[in-house]
N, C-alpha and C positions, 0 to 999 in steps of 0.2 A: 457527451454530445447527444445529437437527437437524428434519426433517422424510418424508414418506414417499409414496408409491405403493400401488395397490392397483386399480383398474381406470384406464384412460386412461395408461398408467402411459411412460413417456418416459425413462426413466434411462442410455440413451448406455450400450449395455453392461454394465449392474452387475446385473440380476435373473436367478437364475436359472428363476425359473418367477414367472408373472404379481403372488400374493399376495409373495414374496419380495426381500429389500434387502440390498446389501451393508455390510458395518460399515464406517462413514464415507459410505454414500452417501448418496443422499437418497429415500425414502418416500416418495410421493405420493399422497393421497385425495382423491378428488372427493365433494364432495355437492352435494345439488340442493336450494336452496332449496324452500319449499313456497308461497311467494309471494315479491312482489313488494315492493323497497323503494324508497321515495324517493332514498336518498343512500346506497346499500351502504357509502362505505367509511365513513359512522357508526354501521356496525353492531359492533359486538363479538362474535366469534364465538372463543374461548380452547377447544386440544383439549389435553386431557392423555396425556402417554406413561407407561408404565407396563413396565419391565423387567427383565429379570433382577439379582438382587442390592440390590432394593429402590430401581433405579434411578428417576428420576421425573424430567421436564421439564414446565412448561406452555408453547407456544406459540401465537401467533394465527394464524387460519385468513384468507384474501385472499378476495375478490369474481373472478371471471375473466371476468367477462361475463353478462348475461341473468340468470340463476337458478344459475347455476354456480358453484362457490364450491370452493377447494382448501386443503389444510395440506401443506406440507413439513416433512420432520422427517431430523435424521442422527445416526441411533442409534451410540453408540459400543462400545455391548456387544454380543456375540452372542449368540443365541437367542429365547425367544421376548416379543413384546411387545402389548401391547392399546392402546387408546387408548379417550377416552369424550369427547366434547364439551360445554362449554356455553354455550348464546348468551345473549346479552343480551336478545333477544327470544325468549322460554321458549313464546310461541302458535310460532312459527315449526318445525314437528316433522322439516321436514326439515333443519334445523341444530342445535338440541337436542337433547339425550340420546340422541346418536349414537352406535357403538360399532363396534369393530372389529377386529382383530388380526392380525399380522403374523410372520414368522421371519425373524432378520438372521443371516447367515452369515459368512464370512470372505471376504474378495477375495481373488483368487487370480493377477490382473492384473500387470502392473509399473509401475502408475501410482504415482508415491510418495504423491500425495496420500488417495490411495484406501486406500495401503499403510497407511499412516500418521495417517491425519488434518489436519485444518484447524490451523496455527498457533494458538500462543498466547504465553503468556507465561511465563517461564523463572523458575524458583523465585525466584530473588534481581530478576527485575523491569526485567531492563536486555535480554535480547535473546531473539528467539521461540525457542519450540522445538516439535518435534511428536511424536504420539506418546507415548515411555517419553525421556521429557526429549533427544531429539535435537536438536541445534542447526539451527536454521535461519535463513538469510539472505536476507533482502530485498533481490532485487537486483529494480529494478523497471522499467519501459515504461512510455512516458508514450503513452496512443491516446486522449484525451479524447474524441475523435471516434468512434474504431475502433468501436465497438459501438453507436453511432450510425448511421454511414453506411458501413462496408465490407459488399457483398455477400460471400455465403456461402464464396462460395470465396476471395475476397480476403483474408477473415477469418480463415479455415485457413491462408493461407498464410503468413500473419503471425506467427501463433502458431506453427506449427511454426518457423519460423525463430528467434523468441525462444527457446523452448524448446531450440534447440539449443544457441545460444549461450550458454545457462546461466542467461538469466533465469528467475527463480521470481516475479513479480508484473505484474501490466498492470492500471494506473490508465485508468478509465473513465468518461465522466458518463453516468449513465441517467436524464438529463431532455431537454428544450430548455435550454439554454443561451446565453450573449451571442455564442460561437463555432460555433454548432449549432440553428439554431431548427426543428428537424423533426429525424426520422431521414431514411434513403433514400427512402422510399415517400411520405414527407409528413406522416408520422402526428407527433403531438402527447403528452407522457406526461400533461397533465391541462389542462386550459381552466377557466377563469373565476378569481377573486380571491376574491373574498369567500365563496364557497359552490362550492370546489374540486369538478368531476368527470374521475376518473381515465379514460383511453381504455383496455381489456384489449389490444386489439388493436395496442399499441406494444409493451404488455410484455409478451405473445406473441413477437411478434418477436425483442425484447431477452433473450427467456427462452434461445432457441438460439445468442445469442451471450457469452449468460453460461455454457450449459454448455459451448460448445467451450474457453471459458478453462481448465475445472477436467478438461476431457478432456483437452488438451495437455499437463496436469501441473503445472497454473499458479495461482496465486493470483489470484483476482481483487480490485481494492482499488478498487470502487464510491464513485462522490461523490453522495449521497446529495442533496442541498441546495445545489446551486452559489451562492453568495453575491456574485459582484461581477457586477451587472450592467447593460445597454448601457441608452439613452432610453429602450431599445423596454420596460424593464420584463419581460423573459423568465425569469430565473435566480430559481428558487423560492426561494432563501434571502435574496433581499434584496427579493423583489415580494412576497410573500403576508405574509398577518399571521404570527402566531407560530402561531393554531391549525390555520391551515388547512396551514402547515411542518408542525406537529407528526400532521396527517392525512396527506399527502401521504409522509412521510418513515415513519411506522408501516404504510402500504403496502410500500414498497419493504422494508423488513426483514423484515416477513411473506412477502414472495414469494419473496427471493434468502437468510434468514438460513439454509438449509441448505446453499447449497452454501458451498464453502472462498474465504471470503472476509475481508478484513482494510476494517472500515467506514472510509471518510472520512466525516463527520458535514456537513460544510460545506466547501466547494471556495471558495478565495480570499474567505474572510469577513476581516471586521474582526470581532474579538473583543477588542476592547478600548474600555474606558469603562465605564462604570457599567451606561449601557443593554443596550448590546450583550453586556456577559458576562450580564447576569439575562435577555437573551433565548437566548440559546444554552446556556445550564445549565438553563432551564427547557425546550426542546428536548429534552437531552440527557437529561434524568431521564423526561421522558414517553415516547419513543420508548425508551429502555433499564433500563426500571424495576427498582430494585433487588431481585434474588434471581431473576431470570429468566436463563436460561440465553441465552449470545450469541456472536458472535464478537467478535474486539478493534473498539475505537473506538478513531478520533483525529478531529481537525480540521486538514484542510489551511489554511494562513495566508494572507496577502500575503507579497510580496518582502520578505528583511529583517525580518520580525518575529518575535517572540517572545512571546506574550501567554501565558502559562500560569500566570503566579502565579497569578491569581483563582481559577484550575483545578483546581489542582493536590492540592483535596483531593475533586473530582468522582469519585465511583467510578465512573460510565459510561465515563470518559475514563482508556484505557490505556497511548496511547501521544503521544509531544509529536511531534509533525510537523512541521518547518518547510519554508520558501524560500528556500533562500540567492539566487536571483533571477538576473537574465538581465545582469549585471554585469562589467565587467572591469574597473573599478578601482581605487586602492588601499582606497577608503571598504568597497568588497564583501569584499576578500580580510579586510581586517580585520573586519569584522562575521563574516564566516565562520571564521576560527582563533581570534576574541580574545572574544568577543559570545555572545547567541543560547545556539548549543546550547553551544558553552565553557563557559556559565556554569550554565545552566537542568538540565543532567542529573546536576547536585548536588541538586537539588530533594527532596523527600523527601513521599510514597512514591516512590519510582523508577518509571522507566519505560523502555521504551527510546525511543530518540531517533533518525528518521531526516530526512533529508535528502528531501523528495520530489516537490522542484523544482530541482533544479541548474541550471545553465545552459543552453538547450537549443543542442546543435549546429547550426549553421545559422541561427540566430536574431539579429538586430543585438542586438547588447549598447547598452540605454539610456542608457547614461553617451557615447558616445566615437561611438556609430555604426557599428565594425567588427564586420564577421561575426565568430561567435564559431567558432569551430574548435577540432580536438580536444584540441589541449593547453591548454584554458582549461576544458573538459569534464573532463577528466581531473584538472586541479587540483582543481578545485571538486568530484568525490567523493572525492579522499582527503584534503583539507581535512574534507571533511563526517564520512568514515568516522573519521578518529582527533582532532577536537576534544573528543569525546564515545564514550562506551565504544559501538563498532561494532556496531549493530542491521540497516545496509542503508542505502541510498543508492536513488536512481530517476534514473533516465537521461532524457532526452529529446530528439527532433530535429521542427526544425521540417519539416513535411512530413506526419511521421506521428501528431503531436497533433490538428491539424485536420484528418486525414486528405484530403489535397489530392489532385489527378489531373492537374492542368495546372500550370502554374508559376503561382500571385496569390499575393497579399497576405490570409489569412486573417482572418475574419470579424469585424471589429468590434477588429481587433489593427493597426490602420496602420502604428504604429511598429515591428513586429518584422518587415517586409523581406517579399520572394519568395520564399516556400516553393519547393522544386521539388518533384513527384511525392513520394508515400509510399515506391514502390518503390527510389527512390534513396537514401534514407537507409538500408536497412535492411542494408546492409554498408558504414556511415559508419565512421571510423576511430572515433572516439567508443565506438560499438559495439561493434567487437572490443574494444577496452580495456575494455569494461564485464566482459568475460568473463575479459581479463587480472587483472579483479580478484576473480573470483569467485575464479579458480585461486589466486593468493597467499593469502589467506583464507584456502581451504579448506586450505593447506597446512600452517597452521597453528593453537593453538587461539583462534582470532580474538576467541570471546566472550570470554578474560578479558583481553584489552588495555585499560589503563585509560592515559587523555593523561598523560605524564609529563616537563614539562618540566627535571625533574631531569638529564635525560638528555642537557641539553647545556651546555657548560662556557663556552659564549657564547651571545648571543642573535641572532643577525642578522637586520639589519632596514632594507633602504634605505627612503628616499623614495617608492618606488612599491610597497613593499611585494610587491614580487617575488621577496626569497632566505629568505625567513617558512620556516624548517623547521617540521614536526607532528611530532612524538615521542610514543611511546607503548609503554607494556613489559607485560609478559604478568602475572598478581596473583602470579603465585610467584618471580618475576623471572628466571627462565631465558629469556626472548626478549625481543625489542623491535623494532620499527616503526617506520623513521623516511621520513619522504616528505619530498624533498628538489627545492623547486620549480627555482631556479639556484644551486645551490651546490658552485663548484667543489672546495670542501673545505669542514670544518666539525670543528667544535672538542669533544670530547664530555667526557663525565663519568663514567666507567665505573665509577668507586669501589664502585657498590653491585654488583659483579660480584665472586665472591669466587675467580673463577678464569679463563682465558683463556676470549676470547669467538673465536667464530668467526665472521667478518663474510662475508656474500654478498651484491654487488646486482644488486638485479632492473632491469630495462628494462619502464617500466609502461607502455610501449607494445605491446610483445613476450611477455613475460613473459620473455625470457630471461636467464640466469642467468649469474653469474661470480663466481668466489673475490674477496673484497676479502683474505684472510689472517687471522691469528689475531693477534688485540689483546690487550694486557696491561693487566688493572685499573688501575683509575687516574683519575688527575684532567688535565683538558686533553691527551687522546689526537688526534690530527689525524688524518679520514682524506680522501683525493683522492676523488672521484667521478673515473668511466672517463670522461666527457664535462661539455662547459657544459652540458648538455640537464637536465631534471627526472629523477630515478632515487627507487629505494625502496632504502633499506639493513635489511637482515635481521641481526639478532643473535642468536646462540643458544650458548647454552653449549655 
């Protein structure tokens, strides 16, 4: 979304002079109530933007506390812009027939998000882009905690390290949750059931670790409604009715929808049943009402599931999110290559499709009890990445979702084992391979790989579904993708190649590279892999 600045003004380096915003950043205005309300956040306070080239948004204005009351807006044109408010309560003169105006300039920074703007989605509907249609990749961090409970410098330090390693996303809850019931200081993001009041003073807090996300260069991918939650009754998506969701949850997207963010709608719901999809569609429609300008939606799931048919003609809902889950064996591996997104990113309208729960490193795998380690990490995102035409994958380690400090057992999670310290994770093997993957990708044009089992002239498939290749070829068919879990050799199909292919494979542990030699079209080509270990083989004409 887009919002703006103007006195009180906090923008993390983007203004050049106090009334002034960068294009993509965010605007900020304060007004001051003229009295006093019972329940501010059932007030409706709607500001209009007004900009060059007959540009227009309307978005809603938040409560911050006392009589204080703010709009964020993130202009994506330059020059100059006005706005004009209207509340719902018309006696109220200090939030009515408000007016003001503003000049957006150009950034001149090297932040790409800044550079470029907030993801979206890419003409044909399968994977984000920013900007004049640049392709962008979701590669994501799992900190459910992080913005919860890391102190200020913990939280920078976090970020800067993601960022280096070539993440562009970090998944956050900004409530209490079953894993989180307070931030660091104690605070609460709204008390009572029946007759919700939000606390300003968490989402104060939450506000400077929502901007260090988008200062690092990061996407932030907020859970709006956490949905699975413990006796105590805590996680706003499955405790509160639907309305006081649907107050609670039109808060949070009025305060955070300017900066560069990708919405979760609901963190580990069931959205499946009768009841449960007419409560989250009806959610979905009131918090992102149709012709209102926003960032992308999805709804993160349970392990293993797939619920989007009922969805799937919801215009709030942009992108299919799943969980391939904290699994290692064969019932997982095949829900993740054969299932799920395999199947559901034929769906129509498109959408892109990520993965953004994979298995977290460190975590006991449910089924069997063994620590899960990097090479079961590493299968499960490129399972994730080529079942379905590649949108991004999310990473995670146990440590740094609950953000842990001593070695326990995270909150209300008994069966997922001893976390050790956050800081430990954050040069997990798991890790560098996330970055391994960015680099393959970017090497080449990832968005149009579409799964193509054509591409092997056998199917291999033990009993424990361990030597499962994912194939996948580029829409004009000059490349292909193939992630190759234990397969010492493999049988291919090359026929739709109308001339020698040049084979390279990667080490997706490494990224490191080596000649496989130049293959001749054809039917049942056999090539060796350099090792018994997991590899990626590259095809290119």
């Amino acid at each position: 979304m887009r919002r703006a600045a103007l006195v009180l003004f906090f923008v993390t380096a983007m203004a050049a002079e106090p009334a002034d915003v960068f294009r993509y950043g965010r605007f900020e205005h304060t007004f001051t109530s003229a009295k006093d309300h019972a329940n501010p956040l059932k007030e409706e306070v709607l500001v209009r933007f007004e900009g060059p080239n007959g540009a227009r948004d309307e978005v809603p204005a938040f409560w911050d506390g006392g009589r204080r009351w703010k709009v964020r807006y993130s202009p994506e044109l330059t020059g100059n812009w006005k706005f004009s408010t209207a509340a719902a309560d018309t006696g109220d003169n200090g939030l009515h027939a408000q007016t003001g105006a503003f000049k957006v300039s150009s950034y001149r920074g090297a932040n790409e998000l800044y550079r470029k703007g907030a993801p979206h989605l890419s003409a044909n509907r399968r994977y984000f882009v920013q900007g004049y249609n640049k392709p962008w990749f979701w590669l994501g961090d799992t900190a459910w905690n992080g913005a919860l409970m890391a102190t200020v410098e913990e939280w920078q330090r976090y970020l800067a390290d993601r960022a280096a390693r070539k993440f562009t996303a970090i998944q956050v809850v900004t409530t209490q949750w079953r894993a989180g019931r307070a931030d660091e200081k104690g605070l609460v993001a709204f008390t009572g059931t029946e007759s919700i009041r939000v606390n300003p003073a968490f989402f104060q807090r939450l506000d400077e670790r929502m901007n260090a996300v988008n200062d690092a260069g990061l996407v932030a991918v907020p859970v709006v409604l956490w949905a699975l939650t413990s006796k105590d009754r805590e996680s706003p998506g499955e405790a509160l009715p639907t309305d006081q969701a649907i107050l609670l949850a039109r808060y949070i997207v009025a305060r955070y929808g300017a900066h560069h963010v990708i919405w979760m709608l609901g963190g580990d719901g069931n959205y499946e049943g009768a009841a449960n999809v007419e409560k989250w569609k009806q959610i979905g429609r009131a918090v992102f009402p149709k012709g209102r300008w926003r960032r992308p939606v999805s709804l993160h799931p349970r392990g293993m599931r797939a619920p989007w048919q009922p969805f799937k003609d919801e215009e709030w809902l942009d992108v299919f999110a799943y969980q391939s889950g904290h699994g290692s064996d064969a019932d997982k591996w095949r829900w993740n290559a054969q299932q799920g997104p395999a199947v559901d990113w034929r769906m129509e309208p498109p959408r892109p499709v990520v993965d953004t729960e994979i298995n977290y490193e460190g975590h006991l795998s449910y089924r069997d009890n063994k620590v899960i380690d990097d090479g079961a990490v590493r299968r499960a995102a490129w399972y994730s990445l080529l079942a379905a035409p590649p949108a991004g994958v999310t990473y995670g380690a146990h440590g740094i979702w609950p953000w842990i400090r001593k070695p326990e057992v995270p909150l209300d999670h008994p069966r997922s084992g001893v976390a050790k310290p956050w800081t430990e994770y954050l040069d997990a093997p798991g890790a560098r391979q996330m970055t391994v993957i960015r680099d393959v990708l970017q090497s080449m044009e990832w968005w149009t790989l579409r799964p193509d089992r054509k591409l092997l002239a056998s199917e291999p498939q033990d009993a424990e579904f361990g030597n499962y290749p994912m194939p996948a070829r580029s829409e004009d068919g000059r490349a292909a993708l193939l992630y190759l879990p234990a397969n010492p050799s493999i049988e291919l199909d090359l026929s739709g190649f109308k001339s020698d292919v040049r084979a390279i494979w990667i080490d997706p542990r490494t990224g490191a590279r080596r000649p496989g030699g130049r293959l001749r079209p054809g039917y049942g080509v056999t090539v060796k892999a350099p090792s018994g270990s997991d590899w990626l083989l590259l095809l290119r004409k």
